[in-house]
TORLO-832614 format. One record per residue (C-alpha): residue in three letters; x, y, z; residue number from 1. Coordinates in Angstrom, 2 decimals, padded with zeros to 5 digits, always signed. Example, Ala and Ser with C-alpha at 12.3 -4.5 7.8 and 13.67 -1.06 7.14 Angstrom:
BEGIN
+------+---------+---------+---------+-----+
| rest |       X |       Y |       Z |  nr |
+------+---------+---------+---------+-----+
|  ALA | +012.30 | -004.50 | +007.80 |   1 |
|  SER | +013.67 | -001.06 | +007.14 |   2 |
+------+---------+---------+---------+-----+
//
This chain:
BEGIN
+------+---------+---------+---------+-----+
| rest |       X |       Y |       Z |  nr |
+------+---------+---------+---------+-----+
|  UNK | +015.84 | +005.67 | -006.53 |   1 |
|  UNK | +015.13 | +008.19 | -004.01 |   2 |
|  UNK | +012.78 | +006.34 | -001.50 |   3 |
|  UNK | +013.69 | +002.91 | +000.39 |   4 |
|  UNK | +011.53 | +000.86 | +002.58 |   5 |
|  UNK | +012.91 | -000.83 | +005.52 |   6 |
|  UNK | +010.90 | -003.50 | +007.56 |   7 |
|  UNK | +011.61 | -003.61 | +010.94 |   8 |
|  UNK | +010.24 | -007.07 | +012.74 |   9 |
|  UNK | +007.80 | -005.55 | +015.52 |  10 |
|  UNK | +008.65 | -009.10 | +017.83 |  11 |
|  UNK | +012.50 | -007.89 | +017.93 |  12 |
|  UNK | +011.55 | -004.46 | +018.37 |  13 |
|  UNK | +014.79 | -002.08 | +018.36 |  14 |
|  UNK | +016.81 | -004.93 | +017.15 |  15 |
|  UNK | +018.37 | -003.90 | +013.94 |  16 |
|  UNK | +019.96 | -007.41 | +013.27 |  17 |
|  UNK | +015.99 | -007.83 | +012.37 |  18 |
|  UNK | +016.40 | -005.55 | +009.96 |  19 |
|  UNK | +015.71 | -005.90 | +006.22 |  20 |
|  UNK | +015.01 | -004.46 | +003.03 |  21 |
|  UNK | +011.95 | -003.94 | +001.68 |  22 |
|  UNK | +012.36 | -002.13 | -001.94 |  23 |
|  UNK | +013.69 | +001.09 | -003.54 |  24 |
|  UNK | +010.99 | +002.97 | -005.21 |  25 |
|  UNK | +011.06 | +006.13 | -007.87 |  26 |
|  UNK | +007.75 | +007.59 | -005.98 |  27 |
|  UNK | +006.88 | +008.06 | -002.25 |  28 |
|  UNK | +003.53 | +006.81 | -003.56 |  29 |
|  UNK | +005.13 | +003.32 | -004.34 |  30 |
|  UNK | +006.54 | +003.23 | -001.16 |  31 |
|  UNK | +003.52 | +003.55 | +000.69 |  32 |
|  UNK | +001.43 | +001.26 | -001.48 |  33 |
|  UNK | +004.75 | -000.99 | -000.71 |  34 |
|  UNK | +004.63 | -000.50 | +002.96 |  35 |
|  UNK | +000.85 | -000.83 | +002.76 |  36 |
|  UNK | +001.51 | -004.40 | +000.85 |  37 |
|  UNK | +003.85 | -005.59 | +003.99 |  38 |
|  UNK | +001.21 | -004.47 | +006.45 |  39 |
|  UNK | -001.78 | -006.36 | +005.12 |  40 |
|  UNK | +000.20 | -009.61 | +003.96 |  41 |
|  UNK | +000.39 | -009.79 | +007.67 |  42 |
|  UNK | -003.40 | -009.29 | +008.49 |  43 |
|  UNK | -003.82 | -011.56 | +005.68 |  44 |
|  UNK | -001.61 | -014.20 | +007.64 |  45 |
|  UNK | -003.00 | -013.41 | +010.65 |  46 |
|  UNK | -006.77 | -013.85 | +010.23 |  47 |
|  UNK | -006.28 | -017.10 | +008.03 |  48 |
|  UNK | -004.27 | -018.42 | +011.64 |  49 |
|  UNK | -006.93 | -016.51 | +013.69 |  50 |
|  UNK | -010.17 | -016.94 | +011.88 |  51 |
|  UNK | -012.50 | -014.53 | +012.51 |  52 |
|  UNK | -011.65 | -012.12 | +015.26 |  53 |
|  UNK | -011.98 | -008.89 | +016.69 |  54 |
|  UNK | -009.85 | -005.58 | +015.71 |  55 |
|  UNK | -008.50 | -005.62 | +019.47 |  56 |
|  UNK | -007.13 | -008.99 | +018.77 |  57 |
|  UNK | -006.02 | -008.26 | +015.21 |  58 |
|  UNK | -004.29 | -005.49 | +015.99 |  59 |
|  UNK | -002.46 | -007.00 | +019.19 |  60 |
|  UNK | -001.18 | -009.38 | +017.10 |  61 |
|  UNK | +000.04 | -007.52 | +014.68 |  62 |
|  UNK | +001.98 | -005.15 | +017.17 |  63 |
|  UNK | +003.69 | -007.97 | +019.02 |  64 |
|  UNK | +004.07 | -009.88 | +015.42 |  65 |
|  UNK | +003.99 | -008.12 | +012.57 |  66 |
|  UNK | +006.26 | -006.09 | +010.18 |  67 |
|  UNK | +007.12 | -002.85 | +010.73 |  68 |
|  UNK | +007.81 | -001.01 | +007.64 |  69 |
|  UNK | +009.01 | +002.84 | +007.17 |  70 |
|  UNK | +010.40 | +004.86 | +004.34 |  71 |
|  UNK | +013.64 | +006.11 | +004.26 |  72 |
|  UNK | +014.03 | +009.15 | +001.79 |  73 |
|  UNK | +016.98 | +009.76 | -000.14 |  74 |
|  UNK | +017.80 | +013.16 | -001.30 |  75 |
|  UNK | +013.88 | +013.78 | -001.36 |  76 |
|  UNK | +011.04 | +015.03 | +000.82 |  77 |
|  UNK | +010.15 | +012.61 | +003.66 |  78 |
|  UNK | +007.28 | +010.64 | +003.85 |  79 |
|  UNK | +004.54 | +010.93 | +006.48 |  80 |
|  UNK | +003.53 | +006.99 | +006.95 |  81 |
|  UNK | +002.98 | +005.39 | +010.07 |  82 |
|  UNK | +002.36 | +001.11 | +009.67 |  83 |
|  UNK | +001.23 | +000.90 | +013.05 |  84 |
|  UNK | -001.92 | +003.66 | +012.15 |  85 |
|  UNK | -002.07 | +002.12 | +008.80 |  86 |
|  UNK | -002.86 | -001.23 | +010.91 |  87 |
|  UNK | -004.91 | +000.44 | +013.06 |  88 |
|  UNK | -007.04 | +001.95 | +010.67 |  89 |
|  UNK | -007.30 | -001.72 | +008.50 |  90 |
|  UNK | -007.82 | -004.11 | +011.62 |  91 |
|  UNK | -010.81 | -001.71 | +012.64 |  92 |
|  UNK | -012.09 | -001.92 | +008.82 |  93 |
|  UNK | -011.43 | -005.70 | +008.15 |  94 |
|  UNK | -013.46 | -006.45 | +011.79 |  95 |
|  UNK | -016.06 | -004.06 | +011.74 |  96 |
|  UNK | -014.75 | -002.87 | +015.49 |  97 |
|  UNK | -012.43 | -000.04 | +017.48 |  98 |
|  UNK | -008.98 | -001.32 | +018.61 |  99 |
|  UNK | -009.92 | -001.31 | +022.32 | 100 |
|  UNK | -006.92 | +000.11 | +024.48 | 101 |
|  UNK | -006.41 | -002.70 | +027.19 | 102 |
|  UNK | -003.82 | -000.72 | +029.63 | 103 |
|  UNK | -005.18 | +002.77 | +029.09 | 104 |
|  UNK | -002.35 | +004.20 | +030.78 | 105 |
|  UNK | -000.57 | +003.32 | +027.21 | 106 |
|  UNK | -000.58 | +005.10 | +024.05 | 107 |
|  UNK | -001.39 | +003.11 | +020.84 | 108 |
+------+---------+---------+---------+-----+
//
């Protein structure tokens, strides 16, 4: 299968011993809806801990605990997905709020 998703662990960031497998997949579609799956399984977690919260928090938690998944293409064309503006994009939806950049000298 030409795409595989990898899941990095964003708390051991640049660790690859963290490193796992997250699927092979025929499409880059069902990657992405794979990668997607990863991503809100942790927001899931995450608000059920948290309770109701804002997207600032959500999404803080999520970048110093979540999963980090990306596609890996094998002999096909790459795929354009980013899980931490995936996360973005679904903390600020499930909350109802903007991530709020605390350090603004930081890029998010």
């Amino acid at each position: 299968m030409p795409y595989v998703v990898m899941v990095d662990d964003n708390f051991h960031y640049a660790d690859c011993d963290c490193r796992c497998a997250g699927g092979t997949f025929a499409t880059a579609d069902e990657a992405v809806a794979r990668c997607r799956q990863i991503v809100d399984e942790y927001l899931d977690a995450a608000e059920k801990i948290e309770g109701r919260t804002s997207a600032t928090r959500l999404w803080e938690s999520y970048v110093m605990f979540g999963e980090d998944p990306f596609i890996v293409a094998r002999d096909a064309a790459p795929v354009d997905f980013s899980a931490w503006g995936y996360a973005r994009e679904r903390c600020e939806g499930r909350c109802g709020n903007r991530v709020e950049r605390r350090n603004p000298s930081k890029a998010s």
